[in-house]
C-alpha positions in Angstrom: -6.5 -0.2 -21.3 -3.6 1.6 -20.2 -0.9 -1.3 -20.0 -2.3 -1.8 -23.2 -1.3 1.7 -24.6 1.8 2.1 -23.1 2.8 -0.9 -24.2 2.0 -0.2 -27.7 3.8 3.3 -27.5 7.0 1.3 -26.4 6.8 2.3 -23.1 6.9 0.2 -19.6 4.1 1.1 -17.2 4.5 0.6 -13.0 1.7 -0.6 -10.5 1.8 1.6 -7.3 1.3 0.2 -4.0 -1.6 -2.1 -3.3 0.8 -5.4 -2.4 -2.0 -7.7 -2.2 -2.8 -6.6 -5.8 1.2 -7.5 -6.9 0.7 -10.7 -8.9 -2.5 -9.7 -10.0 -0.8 -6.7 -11.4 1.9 -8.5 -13.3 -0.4 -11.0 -15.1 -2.0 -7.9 -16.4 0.8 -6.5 -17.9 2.5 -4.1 -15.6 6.1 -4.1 -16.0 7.5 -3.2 -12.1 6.4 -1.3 -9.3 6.9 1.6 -7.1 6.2 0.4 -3.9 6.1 3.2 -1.0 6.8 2.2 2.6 6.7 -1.5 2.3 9.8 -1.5 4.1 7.8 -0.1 7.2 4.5 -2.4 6.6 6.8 -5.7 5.3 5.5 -6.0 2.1 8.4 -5.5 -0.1 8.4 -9.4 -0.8 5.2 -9.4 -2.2 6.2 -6.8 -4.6 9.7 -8.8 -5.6 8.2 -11.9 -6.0 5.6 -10.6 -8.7 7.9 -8.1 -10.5 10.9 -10.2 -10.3 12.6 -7.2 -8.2 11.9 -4.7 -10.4 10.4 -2.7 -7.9 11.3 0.8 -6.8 10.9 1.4 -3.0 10.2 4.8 -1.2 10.7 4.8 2.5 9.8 8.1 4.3 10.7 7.2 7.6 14.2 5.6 9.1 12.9 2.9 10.5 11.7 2.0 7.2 14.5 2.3 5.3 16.8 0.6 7.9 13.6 -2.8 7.7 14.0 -2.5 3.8 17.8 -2.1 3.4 18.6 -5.0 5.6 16.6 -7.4 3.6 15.9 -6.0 0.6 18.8 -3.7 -0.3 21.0 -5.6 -2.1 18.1 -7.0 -4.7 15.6 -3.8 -5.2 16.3 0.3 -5.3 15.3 1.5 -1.9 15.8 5.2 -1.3 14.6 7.4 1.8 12.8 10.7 1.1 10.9 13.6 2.5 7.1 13.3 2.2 7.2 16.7 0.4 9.5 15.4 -2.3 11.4 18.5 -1.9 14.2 19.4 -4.6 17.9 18.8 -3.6 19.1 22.0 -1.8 15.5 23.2 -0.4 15.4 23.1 3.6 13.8 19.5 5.0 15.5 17.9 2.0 15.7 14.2 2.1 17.4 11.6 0.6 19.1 8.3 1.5 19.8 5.1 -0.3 20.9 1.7 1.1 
């Protein structure tokens, strides 16, 4: 119902997370995904090969990010941040990109 909607309003709509549920997901309708820490739980391939990279990745740990950048990084947006989401300027503050 809401792929359905959002499509009909012109608008793209995301899956989050829940890589076993990726190609399910796109044969429903969903038009990418925002995928959080698949760099750290490898899982970021599961998400690209059902949303033909258009998947957003959120790493909030290094390790993570370095695990999604090396393989991942030149084919999907991977960016580091806090857990907090903080704004840019407030103290703990993060934000990396490949």
């Amino acid at each position: 119902m809401l792929i359905g909607r959002a499509h009909a309003a012109g608008l793209a709509i995301g899956q989050k997370n829940a890589s076993d549920l990726a190609q399910r997901g796109r044969r429903l309708g969903f038009d990418f995904a925002v995928a959080e820490e698949c760099g750290q739980y490898d899982e970021c391939g599961a998400y690209a090969a059902a949303f033909d990279n258009r998947v957003f990745v959120i790493e909030y740990e290094p390790a993570g990010l370095a695990r999604a950048c090396a393989t991942w990084g030149g084919t999907l947006s991977v960016v580091l941040r806090d857990t907090d989401v903080r704004p840019a300027g407030e103290p703990g503050y993060v934000r990396r990109t490949c």
